[in-house]
C-alpha positions, 0 to 999 in steps of 0.5 A: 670498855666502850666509851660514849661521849652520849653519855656524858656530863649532863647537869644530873650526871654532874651533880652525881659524880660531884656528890659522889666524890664529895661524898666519899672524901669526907668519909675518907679519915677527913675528919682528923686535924693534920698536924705539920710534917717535916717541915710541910706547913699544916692548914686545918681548912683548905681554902676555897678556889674563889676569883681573886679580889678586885685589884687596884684599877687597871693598869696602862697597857704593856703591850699594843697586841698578843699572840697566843699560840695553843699547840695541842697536845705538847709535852712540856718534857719534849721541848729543850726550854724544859731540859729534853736533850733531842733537837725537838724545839730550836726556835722555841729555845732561842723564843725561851731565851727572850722570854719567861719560861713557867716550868711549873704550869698545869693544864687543867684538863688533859683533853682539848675542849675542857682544857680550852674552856678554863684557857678562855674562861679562867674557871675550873671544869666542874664550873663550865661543864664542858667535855670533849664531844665525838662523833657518835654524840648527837649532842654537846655542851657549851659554854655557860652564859654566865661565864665571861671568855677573854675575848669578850673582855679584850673585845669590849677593850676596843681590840680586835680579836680573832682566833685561827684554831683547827676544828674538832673539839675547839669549835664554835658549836660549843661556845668556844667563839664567844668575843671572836670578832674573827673565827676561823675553824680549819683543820689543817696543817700547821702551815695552813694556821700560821699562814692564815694568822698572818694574812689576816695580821698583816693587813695595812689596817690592823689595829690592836688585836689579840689572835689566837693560833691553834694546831693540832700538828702534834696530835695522832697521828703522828706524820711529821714530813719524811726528812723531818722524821728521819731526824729522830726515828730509829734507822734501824727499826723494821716493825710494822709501824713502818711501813703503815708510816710509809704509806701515810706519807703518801698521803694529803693532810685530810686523808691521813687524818681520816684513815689515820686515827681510827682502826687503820692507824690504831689497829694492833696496839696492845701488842706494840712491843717497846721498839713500835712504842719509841717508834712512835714516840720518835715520829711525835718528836719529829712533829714537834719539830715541824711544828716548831720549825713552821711556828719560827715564820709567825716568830720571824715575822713579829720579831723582825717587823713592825710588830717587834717593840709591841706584840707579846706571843704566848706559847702553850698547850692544852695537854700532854701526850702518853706513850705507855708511860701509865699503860696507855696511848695519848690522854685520858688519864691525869698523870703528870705527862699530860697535864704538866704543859709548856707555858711561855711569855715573851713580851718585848724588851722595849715595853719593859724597864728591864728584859722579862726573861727567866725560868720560874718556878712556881706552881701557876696555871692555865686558868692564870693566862686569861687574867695575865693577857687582859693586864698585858693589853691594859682591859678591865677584866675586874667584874669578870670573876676570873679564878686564875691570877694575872703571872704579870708580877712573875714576869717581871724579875724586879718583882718575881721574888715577892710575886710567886705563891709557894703556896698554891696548890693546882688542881685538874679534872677530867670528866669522860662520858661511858656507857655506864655514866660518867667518870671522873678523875680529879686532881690537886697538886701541893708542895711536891705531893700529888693526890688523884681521886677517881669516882665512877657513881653509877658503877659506885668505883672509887680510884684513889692514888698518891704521889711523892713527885719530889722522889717520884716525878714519873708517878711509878710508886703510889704512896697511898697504902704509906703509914708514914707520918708525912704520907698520912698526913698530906692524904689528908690534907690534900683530900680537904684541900680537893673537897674545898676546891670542887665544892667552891667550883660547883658553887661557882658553876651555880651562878654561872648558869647552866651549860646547854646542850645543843645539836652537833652538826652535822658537818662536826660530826663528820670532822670528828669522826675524821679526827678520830673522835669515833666514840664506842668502837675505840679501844679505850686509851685513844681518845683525844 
């Protein structure tokens, strides 16, 4: 299928596939009272995702500066803080051992642009608007006026605020810059990011500051330097893979990421056999090392200077990556490989009355990270009207065992333009079950699946077709619990203003063709 992002998310397109969806949940056996099930409390309405109330008055702050560090598309399942058992992630592991590592966080789009957005703003996508844009759009949406960005809060706190992010669909054209004193907008290797973050914090007058580091090291394609690759990969793979991976060694960064993620790199791979497909996979974990390795400098450098008794670093991605494990390559699809994502906090053991450190295990989100930073740093962000929930409580282990919401439920969207209008797949996660409803208005599909992630962690066997008591109650329930969630989030997005649509420059345009944003001549299952 060829896929257009021209034909993405405009207000009428949005507002179609949302009446669509809401439409055919409430037609979906909806209208039944759900009664309690083996022990899964009922709740005849969901409750809507609206912004948490006013807190008690801000407090001091905890922190002098924070380091948030966005590795795009980072499996949580490939580092060893989440259980993996290769060597992918040393330094994150020694980072999880001083810190609080979230085993439950949930991005709220697998793709880089939409998942951001919610990062920045702590509102669900059907609230912001914004999708990936690629090469072949002439246009893109930004960030709704009404929507406040972090560093706007942190800003008008008297901090400095700067970003250092890698291009592509994390990029000014669309907003994402809003409150960054500083925004650097670079794609190149991770080194070159981290190397340009401590430049610019190491200045003898750098005051407060929140900087933010994003790579896309770890994206497509995956060419992790050669001694780092002989690391993981299979010594006795002889496929063709190999030699197309040879010869981007040879390569400087720009060229493999212009002939590298387009037909050249991609060419052949409905046919990839099991082997080509591990092959992959494996060179994806050598760059999760490099990256890990490059990241340990910026570590080093905040633990070991002057930095060390006042800087908290969060680590996180956007999203995960596929390697066939639902039938496709990389992330357009919902399944928990792509959403379920790393979240680490670590806060100094000198600004807290006991060490913050710990695994926690309650559902928590990436529109929950704004919310803890600006508590962190001690700014305002009261009138923001942020969904997500300062993680702070669950940080400290004093207060972790009254602080979690086993409650909660999560929830993820991912909106793709198509030739034949948009299509939309939207999530809601809840105990250990887990419902996908997918809709396509102007082709009138509907997708609708459902998991038993407790039994069923790798999403293989759809309980949707289940007459079982406990699988026909929670279909209803989670349908309620999503018709509730979007239509409190569409709301939302009433107030927030519209989300405009502005030229791509030329410049972006070509950067992201480049990187592989290349629109319909791609093989649907590549995009980013």
């Amino acid at each position: 299928m060829a896929l257009s992002a021209g034909a993405g998310r405009t207000g009428r397109g949005m507002a179609a596939a949302a009446a669509a969806l809401l439409g055919a949940l409430a037609s979906s056996g909806c209208g039944d009272e759900p009664s309690a099930v083996n022990g899964t409390p009922a709740v005849a309405q969901a409750p809507a995702s609206t912004p948490s109330p006013p807190a008690t008055p801000t407090p001091a702050a905890l922190v002098r500066s924070v380091i948030l560090v966005s590795i795009d598309t980072l499996r949580a399942d490939r580092l060893e803080p989440y259980g993996y058992q290769r060597p992918t992630s040393p330094n994150l592991a020694a980072m999880g051992q001083r810190a609080v590592v979230f085993t439950r966080a949930q991005a709220q789009a697998p793709q880089t642009a939409p998942s951001h957005a919610s990062l920045f703003t702590s509102a669900y996508g059907e609230t912001h608007g914004l999708i990936n844009v690629h090469g072949d759009a002439s246009q893109m949406r930004t960030l709704p006026a009404g929507l406040t960005t972090l560093a706007e809060v942190v800003q008008r706190g008297g901090i400095e605020t700067a970003a250092f992010v890698s291009d592509g669909n994390l990029t000014r054209g669309m907003g994402m810059n809003r409150g960054f004193g500083l925004w650097d907008e670079k794609n190149e290797d991770v080194k070159g990011r981290v190397d340009a973050l401590l430049s610019w914090m190491l200045a003898p007058d750098r005051q407060r500051f929140l900087a933010v580091l994003h790579t896309y090291q770890v994206h497509a394609p995956y060419v992790p330097p050669a001694e780092v690759a002989q690391r993981f990969i299979d010594k006795g793979y002889a496929g063709p893979l190999l030699a197309r991976t040879q010869r981007y060694w040879t390569l400087p960064w720009d060229q493999q990421w212009a002939g590298g993620v387009g037909a050249d790199y991609w060419d052949g791979m409905l046919e990839y056999t099991p082997d080509d497909v591990r092959f992959l996979s494996d060179l994806y974990d050598g760059e999760i090392a490099y990256a890990d390795d490059v990241l340990r400098k910026l570590f080093q450098e905040v633990l070991a200077g002057a930095r060390s008794k006042d800087t908290a670093i969060v680590v996180l991605s956007d999203h995960g990556e596929e390697f066939r494990d639902h039938g496709k390559f990389q992330h357009d699809q919902v399944f928990q490989e792509l959403v379920h994502v790393p979240l680490l906090v670590s806060v100094p053991a000198a600004a807290t009355r006991v060490p913050w450190t710990g695994e926690v295990d309650v559902p928590v989100e990436l529109v929950d990270v704004a919310p803890t930073i600006a508590e962190l740093l001690g700014v305002d962000a009261r009138a923001a009207g942020w969904v997500g929930r300062s993680l702070v409580p669950l940080l400290d282990p004093l207060k972790r065992s009254s602080a979690g919401d086993p409650e909660r439920a999560q929830f993820t969207e991912l909106t793709m333009g198509t030739d034949h209008g948009p299509k939309v797949f939207r999530t809601v996660t809840w105990h250990r079950w887990k419902y996908i409803h997918g809709e396509q208005p102007e082709l009138k599909a509907t997708w609708e699946w459902l998991f038993d992630l407790a039994k069923d962690p790798h999403e293989k066997s759809d309980r949707l077709s289940d007459t079982g008591a406990e699988a026909v109650a929670m279909l209803g329930e989670l349908r309620r619990r999503l018709e509730a969630h979007t239509q409190a989030a569409l709301d939302r997005a009433a107030t927030a203003g519209s989300s405009d649509s502005v030229n791509v420059p030329d410049e972006l345009r070509e950067s992201l063709n480049q990187m592989g944003y290349t629109g319909p001549g791609q093989v649907e299952g590549q995009r980013r």
